[in-house]
N, CA, C and O atoms as CSV, one atom per row, in Angstrom:
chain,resi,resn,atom,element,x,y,z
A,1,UNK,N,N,-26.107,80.375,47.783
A,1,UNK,CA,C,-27.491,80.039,48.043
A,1,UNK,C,C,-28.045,81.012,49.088
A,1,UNK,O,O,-27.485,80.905,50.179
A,2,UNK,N,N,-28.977,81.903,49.019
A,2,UNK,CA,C,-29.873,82.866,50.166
A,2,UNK,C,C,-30.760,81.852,50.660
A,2,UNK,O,O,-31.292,80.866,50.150
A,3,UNK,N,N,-30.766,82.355,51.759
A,3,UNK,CA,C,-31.619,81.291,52.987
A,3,UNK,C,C,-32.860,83.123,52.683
A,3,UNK,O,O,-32.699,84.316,52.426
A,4,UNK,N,N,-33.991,82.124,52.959
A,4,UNK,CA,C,-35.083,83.058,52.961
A,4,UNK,C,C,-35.867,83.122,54.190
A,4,UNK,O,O,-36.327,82.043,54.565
A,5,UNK,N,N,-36.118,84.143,54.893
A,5,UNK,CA,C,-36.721,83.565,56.188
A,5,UNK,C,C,-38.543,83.399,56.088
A,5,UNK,O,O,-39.332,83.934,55.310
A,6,UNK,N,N,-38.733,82.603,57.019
A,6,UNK,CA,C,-40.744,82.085,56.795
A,6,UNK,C,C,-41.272,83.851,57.295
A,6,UNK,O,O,-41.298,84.590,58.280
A,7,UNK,N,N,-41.552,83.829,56.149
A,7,UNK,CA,C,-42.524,85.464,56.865
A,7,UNK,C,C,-43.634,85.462,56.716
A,7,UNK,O,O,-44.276,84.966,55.791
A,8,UNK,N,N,-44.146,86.272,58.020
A,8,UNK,CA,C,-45.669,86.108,57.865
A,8,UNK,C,C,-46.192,87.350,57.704
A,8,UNK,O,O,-45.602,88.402,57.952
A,9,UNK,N,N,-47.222,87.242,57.318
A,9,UNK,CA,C,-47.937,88.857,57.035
A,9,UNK,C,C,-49.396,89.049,57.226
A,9,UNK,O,O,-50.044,88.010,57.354
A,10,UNK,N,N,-50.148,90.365,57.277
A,10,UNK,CA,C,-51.615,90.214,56.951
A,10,UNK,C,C,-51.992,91.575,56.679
A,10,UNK,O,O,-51.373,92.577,57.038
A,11,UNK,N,N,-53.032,91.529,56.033
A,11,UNK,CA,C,-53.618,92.796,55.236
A,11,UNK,C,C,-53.952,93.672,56.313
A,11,UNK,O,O,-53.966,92.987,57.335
A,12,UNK,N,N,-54.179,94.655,56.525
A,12,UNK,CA,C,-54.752,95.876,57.057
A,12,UNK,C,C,-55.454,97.012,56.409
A,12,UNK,O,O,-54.851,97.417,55.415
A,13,UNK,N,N,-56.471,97.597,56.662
A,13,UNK,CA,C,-56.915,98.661,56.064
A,13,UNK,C,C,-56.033,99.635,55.870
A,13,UNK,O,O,-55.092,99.670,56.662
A,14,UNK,N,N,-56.088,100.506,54.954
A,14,UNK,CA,C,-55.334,101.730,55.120
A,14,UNK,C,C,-56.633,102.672,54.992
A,14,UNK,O,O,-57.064,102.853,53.853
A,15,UNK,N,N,-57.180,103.184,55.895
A,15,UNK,CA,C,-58.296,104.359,55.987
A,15,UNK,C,C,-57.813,105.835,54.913
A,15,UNK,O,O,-58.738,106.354,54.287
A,16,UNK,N,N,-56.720,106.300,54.788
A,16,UNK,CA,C,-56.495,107.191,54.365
A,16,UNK,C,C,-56.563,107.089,52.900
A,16,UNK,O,O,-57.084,107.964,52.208
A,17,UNK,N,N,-55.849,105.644,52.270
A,17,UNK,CA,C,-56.025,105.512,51.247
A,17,UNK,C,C,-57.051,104.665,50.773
A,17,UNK,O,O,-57.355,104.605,49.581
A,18,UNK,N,N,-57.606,103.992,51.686
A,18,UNK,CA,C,-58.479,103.538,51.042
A,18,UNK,C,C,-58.822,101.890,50.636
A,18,UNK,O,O,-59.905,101.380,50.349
A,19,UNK,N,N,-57.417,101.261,50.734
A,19,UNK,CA,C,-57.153,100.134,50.289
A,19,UNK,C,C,-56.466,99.390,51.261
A,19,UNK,O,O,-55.695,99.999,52.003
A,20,UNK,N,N,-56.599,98.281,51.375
A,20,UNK,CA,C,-55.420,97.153,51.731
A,20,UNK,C,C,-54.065,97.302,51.780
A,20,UNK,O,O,-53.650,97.867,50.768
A,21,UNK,N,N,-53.245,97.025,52.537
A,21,UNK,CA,C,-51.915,97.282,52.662
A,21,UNK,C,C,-51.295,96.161,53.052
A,21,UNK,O,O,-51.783,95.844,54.137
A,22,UNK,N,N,-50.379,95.317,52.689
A,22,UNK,CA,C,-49.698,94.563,53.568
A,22,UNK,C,C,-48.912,95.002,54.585
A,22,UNK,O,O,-48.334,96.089,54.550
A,23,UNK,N,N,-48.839,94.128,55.613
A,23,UNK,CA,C,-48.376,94.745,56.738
A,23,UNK,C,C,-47.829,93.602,58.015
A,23,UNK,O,O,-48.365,92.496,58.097
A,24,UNK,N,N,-47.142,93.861,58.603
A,24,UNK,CA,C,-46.307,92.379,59.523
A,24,UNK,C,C,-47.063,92.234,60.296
A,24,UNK,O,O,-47.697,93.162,60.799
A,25,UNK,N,N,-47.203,90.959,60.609
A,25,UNK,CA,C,-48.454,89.491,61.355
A,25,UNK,C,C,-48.578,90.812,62.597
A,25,UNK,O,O,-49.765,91.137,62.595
A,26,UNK,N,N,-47.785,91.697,63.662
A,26,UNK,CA,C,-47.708,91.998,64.653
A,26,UNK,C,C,-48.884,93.513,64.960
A,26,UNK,O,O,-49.409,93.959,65.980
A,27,UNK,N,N,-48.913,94.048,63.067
A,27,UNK,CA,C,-49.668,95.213,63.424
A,27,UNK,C,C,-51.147,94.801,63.338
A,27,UNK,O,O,-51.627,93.760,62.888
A,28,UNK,N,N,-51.893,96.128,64.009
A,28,UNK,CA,C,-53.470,95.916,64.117
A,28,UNK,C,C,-54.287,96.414,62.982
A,28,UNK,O,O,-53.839,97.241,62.188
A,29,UNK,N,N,-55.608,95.864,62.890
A,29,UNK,CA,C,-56.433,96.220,61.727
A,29,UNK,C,C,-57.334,96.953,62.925
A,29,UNK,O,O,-57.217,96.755,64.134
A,30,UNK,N,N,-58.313,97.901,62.220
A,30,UNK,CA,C,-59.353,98.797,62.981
A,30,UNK,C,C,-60.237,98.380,63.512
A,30,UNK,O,O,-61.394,98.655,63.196
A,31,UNK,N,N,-59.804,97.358,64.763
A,31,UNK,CA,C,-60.859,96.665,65.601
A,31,UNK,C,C,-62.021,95.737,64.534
A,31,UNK,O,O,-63.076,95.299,64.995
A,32,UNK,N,N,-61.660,95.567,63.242
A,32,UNK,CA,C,-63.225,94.575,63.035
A,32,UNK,C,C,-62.999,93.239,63.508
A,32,UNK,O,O,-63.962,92.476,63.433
A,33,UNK,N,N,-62.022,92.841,63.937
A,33,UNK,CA,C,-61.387,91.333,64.727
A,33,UNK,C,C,-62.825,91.524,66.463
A,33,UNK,O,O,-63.723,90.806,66.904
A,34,UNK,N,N,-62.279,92.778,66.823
A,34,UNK,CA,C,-63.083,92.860,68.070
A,34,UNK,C,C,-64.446,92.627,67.831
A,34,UNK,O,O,-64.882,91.502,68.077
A,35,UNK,N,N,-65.238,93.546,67.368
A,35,UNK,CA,C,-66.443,93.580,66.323
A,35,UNK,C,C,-67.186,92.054,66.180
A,35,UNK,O,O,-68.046,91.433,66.805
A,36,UNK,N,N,-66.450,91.855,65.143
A,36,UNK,CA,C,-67.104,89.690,65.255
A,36,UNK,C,C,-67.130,88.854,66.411
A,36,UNK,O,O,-67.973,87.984,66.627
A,37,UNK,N,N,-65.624,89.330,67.558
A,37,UNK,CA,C,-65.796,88.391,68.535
A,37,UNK,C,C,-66.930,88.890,69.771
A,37,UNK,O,O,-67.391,88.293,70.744
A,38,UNK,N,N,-67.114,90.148,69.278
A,38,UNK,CA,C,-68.291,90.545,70.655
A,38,UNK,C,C,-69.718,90.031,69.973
A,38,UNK,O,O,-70.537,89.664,70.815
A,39,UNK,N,N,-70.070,89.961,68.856
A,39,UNK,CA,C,-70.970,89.765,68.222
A,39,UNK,C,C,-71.184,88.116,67.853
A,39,UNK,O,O,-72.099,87.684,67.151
A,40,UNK,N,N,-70.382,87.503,68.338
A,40,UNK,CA,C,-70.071,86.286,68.454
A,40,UNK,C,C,-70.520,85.718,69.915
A,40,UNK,O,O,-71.515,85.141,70.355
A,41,UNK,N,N,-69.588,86.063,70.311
A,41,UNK,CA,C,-70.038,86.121,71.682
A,41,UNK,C,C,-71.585,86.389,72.819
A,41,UNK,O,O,-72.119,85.709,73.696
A,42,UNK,N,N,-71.848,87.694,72.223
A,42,UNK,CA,C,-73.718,87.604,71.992
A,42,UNK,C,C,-74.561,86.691,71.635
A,42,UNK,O,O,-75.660,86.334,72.061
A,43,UNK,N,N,-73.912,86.381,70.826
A,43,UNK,CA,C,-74.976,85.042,69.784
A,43,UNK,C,C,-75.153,83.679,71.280
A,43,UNK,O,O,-76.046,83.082,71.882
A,44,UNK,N,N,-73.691,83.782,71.262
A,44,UNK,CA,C,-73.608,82.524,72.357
A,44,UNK,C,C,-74.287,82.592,74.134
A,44,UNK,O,O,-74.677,81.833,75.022
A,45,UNK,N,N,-74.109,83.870,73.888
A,45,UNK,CA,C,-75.348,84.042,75.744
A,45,UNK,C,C,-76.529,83.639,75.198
A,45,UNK,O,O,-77.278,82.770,75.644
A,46,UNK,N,N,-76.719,84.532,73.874
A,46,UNK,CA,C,-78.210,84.520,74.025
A,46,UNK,C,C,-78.951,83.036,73.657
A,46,UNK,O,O,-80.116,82.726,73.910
A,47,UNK,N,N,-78.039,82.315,73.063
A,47,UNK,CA,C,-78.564,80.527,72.970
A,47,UNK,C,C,-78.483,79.790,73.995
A,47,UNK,O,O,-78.917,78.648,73.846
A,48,UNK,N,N,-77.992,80.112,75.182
A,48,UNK,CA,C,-77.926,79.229,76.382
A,48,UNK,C,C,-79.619,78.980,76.541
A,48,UNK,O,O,-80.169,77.927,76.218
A,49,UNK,N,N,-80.123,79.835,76.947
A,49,UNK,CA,C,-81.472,79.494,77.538
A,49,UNK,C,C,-82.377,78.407,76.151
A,49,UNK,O,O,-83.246,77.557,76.345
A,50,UNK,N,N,-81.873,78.773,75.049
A,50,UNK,CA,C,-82.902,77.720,74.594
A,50,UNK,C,C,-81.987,76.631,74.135
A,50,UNK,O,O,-82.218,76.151,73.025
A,51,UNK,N,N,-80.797,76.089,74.959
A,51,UNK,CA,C,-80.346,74.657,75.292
A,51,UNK,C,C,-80.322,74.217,76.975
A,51,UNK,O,O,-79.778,73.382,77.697
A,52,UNK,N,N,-81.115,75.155,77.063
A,52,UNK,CA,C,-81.675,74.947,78.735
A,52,UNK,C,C,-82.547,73.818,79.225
A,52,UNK,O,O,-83.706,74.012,78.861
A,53,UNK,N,N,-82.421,72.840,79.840
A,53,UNK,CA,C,-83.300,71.547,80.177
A,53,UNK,C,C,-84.595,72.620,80.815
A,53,UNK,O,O,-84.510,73.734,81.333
A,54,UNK,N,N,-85.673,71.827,80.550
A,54,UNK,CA,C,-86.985,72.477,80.622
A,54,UNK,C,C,-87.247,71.640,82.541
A,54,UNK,O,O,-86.908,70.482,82.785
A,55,UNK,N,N,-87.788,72.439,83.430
A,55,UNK,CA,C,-87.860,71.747,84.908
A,55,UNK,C,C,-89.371,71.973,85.001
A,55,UNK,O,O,-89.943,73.031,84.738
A,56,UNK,N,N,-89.925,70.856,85.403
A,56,UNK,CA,C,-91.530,70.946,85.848
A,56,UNK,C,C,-91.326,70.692,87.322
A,56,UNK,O,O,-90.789,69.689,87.792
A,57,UNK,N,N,-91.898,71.890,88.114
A,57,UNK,CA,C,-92.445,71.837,89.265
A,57,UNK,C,C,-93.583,71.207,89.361
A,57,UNK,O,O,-94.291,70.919,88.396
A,58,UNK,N,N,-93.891,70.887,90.841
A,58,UNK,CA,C,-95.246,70.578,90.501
A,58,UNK,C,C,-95.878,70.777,92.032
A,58,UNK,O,O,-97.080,70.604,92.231
């Protein structure tokens, strides 16, 4: 009986060729992970002020 071990994996670009590659959970894809979370992140400053309680001086 072969024992199989849990492997994990995830796609990566391959720029040179062109296509998808599989590749082990540990290597990097070309920053578009960074990309969404800064652009994510933007989204979320810029909604603070309009969940901002409104203050009347007077």
């Amino acid at each position: 009986m072969k024992r199989h071990l849990n492997t994990s994996y995830r796609l990566v670009w391959n720029h040179i060729t062109g296509t998808l590659v599989v590749a082990s959970e540990l290597a990097r894809s070309r920053g578009k992970r960074a990309g969404v979370a800064v652009a994510l992140s933007l989204a979320a400053v810029m909604s603070v002020p309009a969940l901002a309680a409104d203050i009347v001086v007077r």
